[in-house]
C-alpha positions as a Python dict, from the first residue, in 0.01 Angstrom:
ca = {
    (1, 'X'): (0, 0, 0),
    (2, 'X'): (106, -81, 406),
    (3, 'X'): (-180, -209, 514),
    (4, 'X'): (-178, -332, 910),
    (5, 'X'): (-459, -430, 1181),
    (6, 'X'): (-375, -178, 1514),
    (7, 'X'): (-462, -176, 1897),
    (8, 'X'): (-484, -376, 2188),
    (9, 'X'): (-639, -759, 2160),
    (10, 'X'): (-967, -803, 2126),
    (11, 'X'): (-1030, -447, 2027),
    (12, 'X'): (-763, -421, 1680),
    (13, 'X'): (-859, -150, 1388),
    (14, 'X'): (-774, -203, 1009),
    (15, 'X'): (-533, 76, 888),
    (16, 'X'): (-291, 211, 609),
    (17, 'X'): (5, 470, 624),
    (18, 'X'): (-27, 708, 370),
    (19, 'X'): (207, 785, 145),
    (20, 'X'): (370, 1036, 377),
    (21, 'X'): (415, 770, 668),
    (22, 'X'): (88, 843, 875),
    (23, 'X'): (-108, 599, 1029),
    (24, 'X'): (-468, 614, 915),
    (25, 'X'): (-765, 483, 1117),
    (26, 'X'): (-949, 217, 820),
    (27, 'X'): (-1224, 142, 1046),
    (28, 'X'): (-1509, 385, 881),
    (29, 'X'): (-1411, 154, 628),
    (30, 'X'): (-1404, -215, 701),
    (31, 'X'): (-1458, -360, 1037),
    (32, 'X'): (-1115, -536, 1012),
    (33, 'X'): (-868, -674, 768),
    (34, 'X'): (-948, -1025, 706),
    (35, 'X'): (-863, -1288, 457),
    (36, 'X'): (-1162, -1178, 228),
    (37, 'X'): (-996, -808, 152),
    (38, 'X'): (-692, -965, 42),
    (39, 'X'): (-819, -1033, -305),
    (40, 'X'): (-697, -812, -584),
    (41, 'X'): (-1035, -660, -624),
    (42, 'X'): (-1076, -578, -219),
    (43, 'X'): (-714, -431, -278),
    (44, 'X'): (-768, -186, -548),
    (45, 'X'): (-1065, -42, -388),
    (46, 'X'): (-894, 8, -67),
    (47, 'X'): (-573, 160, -311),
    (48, 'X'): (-887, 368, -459),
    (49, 'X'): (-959, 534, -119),
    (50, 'X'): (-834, 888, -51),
    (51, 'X'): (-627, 828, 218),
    (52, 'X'): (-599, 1183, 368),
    (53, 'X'): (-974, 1148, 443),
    (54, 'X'): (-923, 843, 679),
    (55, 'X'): (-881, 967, 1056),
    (56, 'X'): (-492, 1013, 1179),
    (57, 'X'): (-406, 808, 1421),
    (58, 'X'): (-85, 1020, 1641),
    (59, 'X'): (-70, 827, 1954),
    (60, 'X'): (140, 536, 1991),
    (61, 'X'): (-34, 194, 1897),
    (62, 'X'): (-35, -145, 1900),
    (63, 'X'): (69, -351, 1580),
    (64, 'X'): (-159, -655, 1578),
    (65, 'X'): (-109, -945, 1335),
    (66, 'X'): (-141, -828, 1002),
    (67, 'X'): (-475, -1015, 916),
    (68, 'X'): (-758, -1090, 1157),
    (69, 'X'): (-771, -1466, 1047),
    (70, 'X'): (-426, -1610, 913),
    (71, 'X'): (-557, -1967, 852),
    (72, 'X'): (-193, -2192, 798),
    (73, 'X'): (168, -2051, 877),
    (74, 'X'): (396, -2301, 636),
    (75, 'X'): (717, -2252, 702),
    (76, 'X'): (1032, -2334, 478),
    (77, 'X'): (1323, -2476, 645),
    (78, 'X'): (1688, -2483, 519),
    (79, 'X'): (1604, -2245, 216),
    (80, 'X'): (1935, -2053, 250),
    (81, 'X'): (2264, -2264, 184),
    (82, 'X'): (2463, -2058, 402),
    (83, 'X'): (2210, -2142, 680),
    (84, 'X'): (2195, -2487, 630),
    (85, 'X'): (2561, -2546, 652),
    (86, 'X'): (2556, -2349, 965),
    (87, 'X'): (2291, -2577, 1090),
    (88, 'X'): (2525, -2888, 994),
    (89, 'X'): (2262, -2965, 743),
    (90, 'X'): (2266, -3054, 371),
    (91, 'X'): (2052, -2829, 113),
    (92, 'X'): (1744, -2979, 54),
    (93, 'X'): (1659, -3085, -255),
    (94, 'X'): (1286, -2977, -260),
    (95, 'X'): (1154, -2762, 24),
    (96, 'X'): (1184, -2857, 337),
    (97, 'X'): (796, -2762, 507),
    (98, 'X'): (647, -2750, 825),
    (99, 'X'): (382, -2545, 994),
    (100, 'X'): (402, -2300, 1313),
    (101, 'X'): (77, -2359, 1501),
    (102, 'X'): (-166, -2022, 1485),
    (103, 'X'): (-145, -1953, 1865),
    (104, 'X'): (217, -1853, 1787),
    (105, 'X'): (119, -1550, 1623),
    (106, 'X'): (158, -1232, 1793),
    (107, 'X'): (196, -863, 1678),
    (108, 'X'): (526, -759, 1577),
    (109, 'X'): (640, -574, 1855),
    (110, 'X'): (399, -767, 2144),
    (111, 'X'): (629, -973, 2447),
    (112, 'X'): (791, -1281, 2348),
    (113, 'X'): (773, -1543, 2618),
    (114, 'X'): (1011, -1852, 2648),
    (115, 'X'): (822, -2118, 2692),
    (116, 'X'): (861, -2327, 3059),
    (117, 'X'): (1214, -2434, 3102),
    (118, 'X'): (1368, -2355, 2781),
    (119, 'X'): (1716, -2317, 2721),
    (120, 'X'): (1755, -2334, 2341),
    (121, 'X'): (1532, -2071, 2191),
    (122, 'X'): (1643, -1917, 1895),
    (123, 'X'): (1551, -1620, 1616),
    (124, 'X'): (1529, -1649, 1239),
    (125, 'X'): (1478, -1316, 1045),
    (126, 'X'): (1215, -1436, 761),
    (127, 'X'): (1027, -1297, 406),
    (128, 'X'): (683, -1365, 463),
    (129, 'X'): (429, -1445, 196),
    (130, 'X'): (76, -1346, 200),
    (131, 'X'): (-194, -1488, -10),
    (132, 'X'): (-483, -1323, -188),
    (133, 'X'): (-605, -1575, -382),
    (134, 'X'): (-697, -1932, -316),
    (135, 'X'): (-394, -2152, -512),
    (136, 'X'): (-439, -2505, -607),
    (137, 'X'): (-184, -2678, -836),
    (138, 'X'): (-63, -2341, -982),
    (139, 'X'): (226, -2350, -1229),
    (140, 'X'): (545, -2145, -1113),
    (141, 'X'): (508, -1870, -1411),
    (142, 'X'): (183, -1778, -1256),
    (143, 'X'): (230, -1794, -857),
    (144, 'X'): (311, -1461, -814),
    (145, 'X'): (-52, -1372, -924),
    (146, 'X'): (-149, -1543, -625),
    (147, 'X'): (40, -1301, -388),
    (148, 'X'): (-108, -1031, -210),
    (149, 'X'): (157, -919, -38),
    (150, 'X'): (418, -969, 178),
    (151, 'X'): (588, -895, 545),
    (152, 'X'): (830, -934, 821),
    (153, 'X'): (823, -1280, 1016),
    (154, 'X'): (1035, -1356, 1330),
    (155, 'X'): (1054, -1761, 1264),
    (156, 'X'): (1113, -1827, 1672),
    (157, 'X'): (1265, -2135, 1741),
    (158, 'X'): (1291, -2361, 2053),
    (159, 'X'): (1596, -2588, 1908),
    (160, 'X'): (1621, -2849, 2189),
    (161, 'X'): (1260, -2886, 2129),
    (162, 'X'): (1272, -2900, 1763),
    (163, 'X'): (1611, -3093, 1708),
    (164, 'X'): (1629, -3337, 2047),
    (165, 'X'): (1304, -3434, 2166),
    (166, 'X'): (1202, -3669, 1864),
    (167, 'X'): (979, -3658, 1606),
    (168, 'X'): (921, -3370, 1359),
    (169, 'X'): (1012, -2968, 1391),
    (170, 'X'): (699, -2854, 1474),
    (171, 'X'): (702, -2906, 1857),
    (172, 'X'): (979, -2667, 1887),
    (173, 'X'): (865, -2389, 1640),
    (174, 'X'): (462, -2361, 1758),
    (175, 'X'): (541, -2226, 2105),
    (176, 'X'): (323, -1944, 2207),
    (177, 'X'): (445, -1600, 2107),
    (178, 'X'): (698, -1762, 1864),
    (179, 'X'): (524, -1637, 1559),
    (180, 'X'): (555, -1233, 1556),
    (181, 'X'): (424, -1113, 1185),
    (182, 'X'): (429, -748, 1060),
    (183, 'X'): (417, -479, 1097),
    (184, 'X'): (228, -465, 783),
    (185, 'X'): (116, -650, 486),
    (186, 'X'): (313, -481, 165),
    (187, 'X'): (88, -509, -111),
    (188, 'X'): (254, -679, -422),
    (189, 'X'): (233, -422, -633),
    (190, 'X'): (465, -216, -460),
    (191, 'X'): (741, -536, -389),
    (192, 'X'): (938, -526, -739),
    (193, 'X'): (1109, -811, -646),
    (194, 'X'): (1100, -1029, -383),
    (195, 'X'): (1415, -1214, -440),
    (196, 'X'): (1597, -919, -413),
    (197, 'X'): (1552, -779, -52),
    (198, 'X'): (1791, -743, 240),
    (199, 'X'): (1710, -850, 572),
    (200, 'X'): (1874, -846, 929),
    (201, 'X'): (1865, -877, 1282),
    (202, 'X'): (1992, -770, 1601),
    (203, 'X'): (2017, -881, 1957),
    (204, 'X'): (2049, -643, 2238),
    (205, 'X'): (2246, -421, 1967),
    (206, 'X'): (2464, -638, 1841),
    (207, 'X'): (2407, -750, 1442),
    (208, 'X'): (2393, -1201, 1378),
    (209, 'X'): (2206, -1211, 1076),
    (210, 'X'): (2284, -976, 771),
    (211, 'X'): (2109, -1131, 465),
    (212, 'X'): (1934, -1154, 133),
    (213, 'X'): (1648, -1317, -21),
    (214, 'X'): (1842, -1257, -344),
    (215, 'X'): (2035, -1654, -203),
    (216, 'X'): (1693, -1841, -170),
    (217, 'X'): (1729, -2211, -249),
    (218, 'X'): (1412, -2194, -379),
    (219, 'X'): (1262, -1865, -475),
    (220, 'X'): (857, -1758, -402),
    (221, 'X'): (712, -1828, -704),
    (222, 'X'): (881, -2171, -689),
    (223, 'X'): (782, -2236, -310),
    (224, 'X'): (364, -2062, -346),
    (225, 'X'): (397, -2370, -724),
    (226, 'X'): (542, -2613, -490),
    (227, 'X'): (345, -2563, -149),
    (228, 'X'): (11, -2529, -390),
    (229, 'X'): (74, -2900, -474),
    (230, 'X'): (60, -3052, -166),
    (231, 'X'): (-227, -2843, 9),
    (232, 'X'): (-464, -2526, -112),
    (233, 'X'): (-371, -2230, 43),
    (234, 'X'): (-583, -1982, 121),
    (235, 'X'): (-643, -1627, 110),
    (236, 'X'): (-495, -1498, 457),
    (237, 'X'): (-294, -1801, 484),
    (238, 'X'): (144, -1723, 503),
    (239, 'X'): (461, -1892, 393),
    (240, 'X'): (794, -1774, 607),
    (241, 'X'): (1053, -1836, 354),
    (242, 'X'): (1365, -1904, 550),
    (243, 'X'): (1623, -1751, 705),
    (244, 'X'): (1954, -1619, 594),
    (245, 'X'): (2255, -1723, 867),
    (246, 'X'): (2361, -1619, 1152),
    (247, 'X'): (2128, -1753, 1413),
    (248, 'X'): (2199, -1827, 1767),
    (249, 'X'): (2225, -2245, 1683),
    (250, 'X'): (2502, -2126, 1436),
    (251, 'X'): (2753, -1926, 1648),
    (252, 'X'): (3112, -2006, 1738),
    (253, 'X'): (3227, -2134, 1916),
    (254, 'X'): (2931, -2164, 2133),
    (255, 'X'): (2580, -2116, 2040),
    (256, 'X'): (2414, -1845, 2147),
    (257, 'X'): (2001, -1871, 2295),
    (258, 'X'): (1743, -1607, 2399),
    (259, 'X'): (1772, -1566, 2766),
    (260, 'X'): (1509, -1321, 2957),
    (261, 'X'): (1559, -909, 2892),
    (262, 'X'): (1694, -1039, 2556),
    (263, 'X'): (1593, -762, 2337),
    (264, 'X'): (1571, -882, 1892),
    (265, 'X'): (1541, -594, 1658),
    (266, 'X'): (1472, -743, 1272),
    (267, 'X'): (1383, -600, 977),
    (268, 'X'): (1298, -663, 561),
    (269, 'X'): (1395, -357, 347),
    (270, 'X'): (1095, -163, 218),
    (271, 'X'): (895, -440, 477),
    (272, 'X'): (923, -261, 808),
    (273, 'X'): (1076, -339, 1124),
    (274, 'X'): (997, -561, 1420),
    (275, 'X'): (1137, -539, 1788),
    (276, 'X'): (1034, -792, 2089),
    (277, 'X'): (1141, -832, 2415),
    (278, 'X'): (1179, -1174, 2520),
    (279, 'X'): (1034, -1271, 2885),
    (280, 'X'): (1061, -1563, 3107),
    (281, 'X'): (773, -1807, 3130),
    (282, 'X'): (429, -1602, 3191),
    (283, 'X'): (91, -1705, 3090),
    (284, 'X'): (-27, -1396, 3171),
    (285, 'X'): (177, -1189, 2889),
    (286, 'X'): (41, -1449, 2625),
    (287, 'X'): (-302, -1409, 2721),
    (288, 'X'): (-314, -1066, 2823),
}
């Protein structure tokens, strides 16, 4: 099942596409897709519904953030070897975590906004891990079971920020807009594997990151085990796995930064695709 939240803020709709691509209007339904429908339970009575009954929605929409109330975005850094020797960094040897702060999130395709002054922003292409069940201490055979789905995340980066104004990561990868998830939640059942799923991205048509979760450091079930030890994670809360190479910190023999009418394009296979449009410093796109 695609399952995805749709329209403009403060008024979003839970939906589905059907099995022959169309948007359907979940609404008559549930009031929204929150954290408590992403149990497996909640998911195989949606799954149960016959989907050509729901309303079709034909006009162009909105993709909001894939759940109503995303509680923690943990973040992996340096999962991909390839990326960490771009970054001039060694490969961790356990997962590297910090957390993008929940006013980053934004739909998938809603305006990116530099923040004030920045001159060092960056994208990361990312698998992004949605749990259904609250996980505490859970052994790696089992953390799958945890899962309920999974989706596109655009892990934004301000790198002067993160990497030259002391202290940890965080203050350069919570910037407003710099979280864009969707455009839908993938239920698990229909993700076969998720170490085996390609992943790009594009800026203003041009191709930096071609990639594959198949070359995870550390793979899902060992990151949902790992992150599970050190805090519970909820049902709504997501893990953004890392990136594959080929971001704009990496590129020879200059790196290359988001700059205003910068257009990304990114995608998972069999995840959907995201596009932003990055904008120069406007409160007024964040809030509106």
């Amino acid at each position: 099942m695609k399952l995805l939240r749709f329209g403009p803020k403060g008024n979003e709709k839970p939906g589905l596409i059907d099995a022959q691509g169309q948007l359907r209007d979940l609404s008559g339904v549930l009031p929204d897709l929150t954290s408590a429908h992403l149990g497996r339970a909640s998911l195989d009575r949606i799954a149960s519904i016959d989907a050509s009954q729901l309303p079709a929605v034909t006009e162009p929409v909105r993709y909001a953030p894939i759940v109503a109330d995303i509680g923690k975005l943990i973040c992996v850094g340096l999962n991909y070897s390839d990326h960490a020797a771009e970054s001039g960094m060694a490969v961790p040897s356990e997962p590297v975590l910090f957390a993008k702060a929940t006013s980053s999130i934004i739909g998938c395709n809603d305006p990116v906004v530099l923040p004030r002054d920045s001159v060092k922003s960056d994208w990361e292409v990312e698998l992004g891990v949605v749990i259904g069940t609250r996980a505490r201490y859970v052994e790696e055979s089992e953390a799958l079971d945890y899962v309920a789905g999974y989706c596109v995340v655009n892990d934004l980066s301000e790198r002067e920020y993160q990497l030259e104004r002391g202290g940890q990561w965080d203050k350069g990868k919570g910037c407003d807009t710099f979280g864009p998830v969707g455009p839908w939640l993938v239920t698990a059942d229909e993700v076969r594997d998720p170490q085996n799923l390609d992943m790009w991205l594009d800026v203003n048509g041009k191709r930096y990151q071609t990639g594959s979760t198949r070359t995870m450091v550390f793979t899902v079930a060992q990151l949902v085990s790992y992150i599970s030890r050190f805090m519970t994670l909820n049902p709504g809360d997501v893990i953004s796995t890392g990136t594959p190479p080929g971001v704009g910190l990496g590129q020879k023999p200059e790196p290359v930064y988001l700059r205003a009418g910068d257009r990304m394009v990114l995608g998972i296979a069999g995840l959907g695709q995201q596009s932003q449009t990055v904008h120069a410093w406007d409160p007024a796109l964040i809030d509106g």
